[in-house]
Residue, then its C-alpha position, 0 to 999 in steps of 0.5 A: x267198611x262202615x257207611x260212616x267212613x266215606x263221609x266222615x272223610x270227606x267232612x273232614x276234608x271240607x272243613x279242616x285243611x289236609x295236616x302237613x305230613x300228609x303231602x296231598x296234591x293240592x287241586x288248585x283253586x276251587x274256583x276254576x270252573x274246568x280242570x285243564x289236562x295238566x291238572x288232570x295228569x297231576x291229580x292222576x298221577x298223585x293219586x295213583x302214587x298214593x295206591x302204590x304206596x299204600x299197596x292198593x295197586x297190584x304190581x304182578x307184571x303179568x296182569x298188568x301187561x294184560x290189562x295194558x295190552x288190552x286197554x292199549x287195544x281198545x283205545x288204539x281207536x280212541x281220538x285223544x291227541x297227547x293223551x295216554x292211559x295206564x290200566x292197572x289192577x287192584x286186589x279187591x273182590x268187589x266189582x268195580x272199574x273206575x276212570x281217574x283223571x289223567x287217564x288212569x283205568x282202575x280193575x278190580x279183581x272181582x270184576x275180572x273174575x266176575x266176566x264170564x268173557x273176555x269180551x265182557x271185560x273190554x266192555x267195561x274197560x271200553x266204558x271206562x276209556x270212554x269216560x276219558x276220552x269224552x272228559x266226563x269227570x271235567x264235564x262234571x266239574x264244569x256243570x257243577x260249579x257250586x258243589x265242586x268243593x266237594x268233588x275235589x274233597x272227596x277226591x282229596x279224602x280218597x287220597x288221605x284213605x289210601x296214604x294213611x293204610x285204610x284200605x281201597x274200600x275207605x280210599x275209593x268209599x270215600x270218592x264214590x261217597x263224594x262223587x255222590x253228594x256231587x252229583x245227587x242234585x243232576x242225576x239225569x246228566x249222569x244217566x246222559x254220561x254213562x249213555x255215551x260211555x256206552x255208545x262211544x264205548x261200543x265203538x271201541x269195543x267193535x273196532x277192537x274186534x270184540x263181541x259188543x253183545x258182551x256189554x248188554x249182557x254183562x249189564x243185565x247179568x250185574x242187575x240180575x244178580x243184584x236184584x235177585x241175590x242182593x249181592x253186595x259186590x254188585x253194588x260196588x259196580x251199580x252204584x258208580x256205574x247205575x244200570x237202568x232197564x233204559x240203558x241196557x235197552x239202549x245198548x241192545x238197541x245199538x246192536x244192530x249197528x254192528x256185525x257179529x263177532x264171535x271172539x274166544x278168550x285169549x289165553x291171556x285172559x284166562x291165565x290171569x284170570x286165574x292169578x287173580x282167583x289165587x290172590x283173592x282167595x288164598x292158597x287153601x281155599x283156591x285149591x279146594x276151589x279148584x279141585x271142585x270146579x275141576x271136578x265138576x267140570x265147570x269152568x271156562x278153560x280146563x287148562x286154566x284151571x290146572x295153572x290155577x290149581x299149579x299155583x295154588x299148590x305151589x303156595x301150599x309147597x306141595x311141589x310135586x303136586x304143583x309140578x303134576x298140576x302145570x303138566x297138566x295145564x300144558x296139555x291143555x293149553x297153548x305155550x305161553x310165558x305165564x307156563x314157563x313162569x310158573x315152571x321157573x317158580x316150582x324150580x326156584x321153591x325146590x332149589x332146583x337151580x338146574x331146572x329153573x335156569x332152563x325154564x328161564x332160558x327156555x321160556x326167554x327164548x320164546x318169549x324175549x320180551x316178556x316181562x315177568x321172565x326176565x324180571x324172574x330171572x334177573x331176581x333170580x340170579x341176584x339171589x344166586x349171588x351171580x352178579x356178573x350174570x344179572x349185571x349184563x341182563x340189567x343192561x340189556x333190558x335198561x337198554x330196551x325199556x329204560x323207564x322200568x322202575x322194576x329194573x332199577x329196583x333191582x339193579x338196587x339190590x344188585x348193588x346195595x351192599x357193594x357200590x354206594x353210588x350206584x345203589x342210591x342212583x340206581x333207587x333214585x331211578x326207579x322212584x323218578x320213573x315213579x313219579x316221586x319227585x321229592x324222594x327221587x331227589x333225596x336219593x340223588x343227593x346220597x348218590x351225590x355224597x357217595x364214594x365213586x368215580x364214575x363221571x357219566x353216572x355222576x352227570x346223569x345224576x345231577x342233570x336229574x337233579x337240576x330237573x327234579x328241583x325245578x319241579x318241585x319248585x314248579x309244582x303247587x304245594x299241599x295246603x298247610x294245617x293250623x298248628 
């Protein structure tokens, strides 16, 4: 990325006003001193549908489970009435980890793959929820009366990066860029934020059950690292999060406070941690990588780096390479869903049609709830042309988890070339749970316009319609350019 980006983003957002075509959340007036919390859950939710549709936010169901599994575990200790969080997960190799208004916890791959604990990963995202809960990003507002223009140009410049495909260093770039000029002048409140984020943090690391020496330690090994190799992804983490000799003396300070715990990494954590390592390295590379680390015999779990390695050679269509390498892990390892998900996978590349069916309904009946396998599966059976089968298990998973956007995909897909009104229903669906409104509708309306006579469908539908107009007339509206 080049340094001249981020500002000339937001430059550009401070002096002219966001072109028409664009759709950005419009952020009220930049006289109000607070953010309230239904403005904070607006921009949020924006922002966050501008990385998903730009394809910055990773929609793996397996680690994106796990990082809600375990940020749901950290905040379970958090005192937020009404409030909720979303973790999600980006693929980028730098190390960072950000709070977005609305309760949205970004991770970057690189900094899961830079904990070398999972009690080092909860440190940071307790850190992250900690800014949240204790609403540092209003605070900053509210403190910051005359330099707020360009805390919301900068985070408006964020979104204008993601929408227009320049990548999460621009979009992020450009809001670290922002949050920068903002709060250059008050450096010592922000030293006081990132203190109690450390505090309040520790706290929900220990009720969570982690070790809370993981945050210290990951802490000094970042500064380290940084100070010695002058890693460049360090400084993605330490220029939005500064560690000081102080703070970490404080958080080592704090420790006496708390009991030790010694806690092993989940199986979990260790798996995933491996699905990231693939994403950012690439099949050619992760294999060879795996195969030194293996050799070498270092690395945190063995197993994990045989599902690794099983992954990768799948990539590559080494098939029964990657069927030795899965073997391998399961001998390693306890069972776990992520195993037969990959099983199912090598099955499904060799047209193998008997195994993977077994390894789906094997796996499924393990693990029911498990999303990735039965996302698999109905995708799968979708392929196969064996409608009647995937129709029944949409059902059955609608009928759980009747907010899934996933599902209403692929029910989408299901019916896109044989039922007009229940593809664009069904599209209609996912984009609503999405959180776009002004798509969602337009595919109401199609489903409204198409042949079929299915009276309940049809209600639904205009009753989505009815609330999604009000909405959108509700909703304040993107600031137009001068033509």
């Amino acid at each position: 990325m080049k340094p001249s980006l981020p500002s000339l983003l937001v430059a550009l957002a401070l002096l002219i006003p966001p072109p028409a075509q664009a759709d950005l959340p419009d952020l009220g007036d930049v006289s109000e001193a607070t953010l309230s919390a239904a403005e904070e859950a607006r921009i949020g939710a924006e922002l966050m549908r501008a990385m998903r549709d730009s394809g910055e936010a990773t929609d793996d169901p397996d680690i994106n489970a796990y990082l809600n599994d375990l940020g749901g575990r950290l905040a379970q200790s958090a005192q937020m009435p009404g409030g909720r969080f979303t973790f999600f997960s980006l693929n980028d190799r730098s190390i960072n980890a950000f709070a977005m208004p609305g309760g949205y916890i970004g991770v970057h791959s690189g900094l899961v793959l830079t904990t070398q604990s999972e009690s080092e990963l909860a440190s940071v995202m307790a850190h992250e929820i900690a800014h949240v809960t204790q609403h540092h990003l209003a605070r900053m507002q509210a403190s910051a009366a005359p330099n707020q223009l360009v805390l919301l140009a900068a985070i408006l410049a964020g979104a204008l990066a993601a929408k227009a495909g320049g990548g999460s260093d621009a979009a992020f770039g450009a809001l670290n860029a922002g949050l920068g000029l903002t709060v250059a002048s008050q450096l010592a409140y922000s030293r006081d934020f990132e203190r109690e984020a450390d505090r309040v943090g520790m706290q929900y690391l220990a009720n969570a059950g982690f070790d809370v020496r993981a945050m210290p330690l990951f802490m000094e090994r970042l500064q380290n690292a940084n100070r010695l190799n002058d890693n460049n992804n360090a400084l993605a983490f330490l220029r939005t999060h500064p560690v000081t000799v102080e703070r970490i003396s404080e958080a080592q300070n704090r420790l006496s406070a708390f009991g030790l715990k010694m806690r092993a990494d989940s199986p979990d954590y260790l798996l995933v941690r491996e699905k990231l390592r693939l994403a950012a390295l690439g099949p050619d590379e992760a294999v060879r990588y795996y195969r030194q680390a293996l050799a070498n015999r270092q690395f945190l779990s063995e197993g994990a780096q045989w599902y690794g390695l099983a992954r990768a050679l799948l990539a590559q269509k080494d098939l029964e390479a990657a069927r030795r390498a899965l073997e391998e892990a399961r001998n390693r390892l306890p069972d776990h869903p992520m195993l037969w998900s990959l099983e199912a996978d090598i099955a499904r590349s060799a047209g193998d049609e008997t195994a993977a069916r077994a390894a789906y309904r094997n796996g499924l009946a393990r693990y029911p709830s498990n999303r990735s396998l039965y996302l698999g599966e109905i995708g799968w059976l979708i392929e196969r042309g064996q409608t009647g089968e995937a129709e029944k298990r949409l059902r059955l998973q609608l009928g759980r988890t009747p907010s899934d956007s996933a599902l209403y995909r692929l029910q989408a897909r299901l019916y896109a070339d044989r039922d007009r009104l229940r593809y664009h229903s069904a599209l209609a669906n996912a984009l609503y749970f999405e959180g776009n409104a002004e798509a969602a509708l337009e595919q109401y309306r199609l489903a409204g316009e198409a042949p079929g006579d299915d009276f309940y469908l049809r209600s639904s539908n205009e009753a989505r319609m009815r609330e999604l107009e009000r909405r959108i007339r509700e909703t304040p509206r993107p600031k137009k350019g001068r033509s």
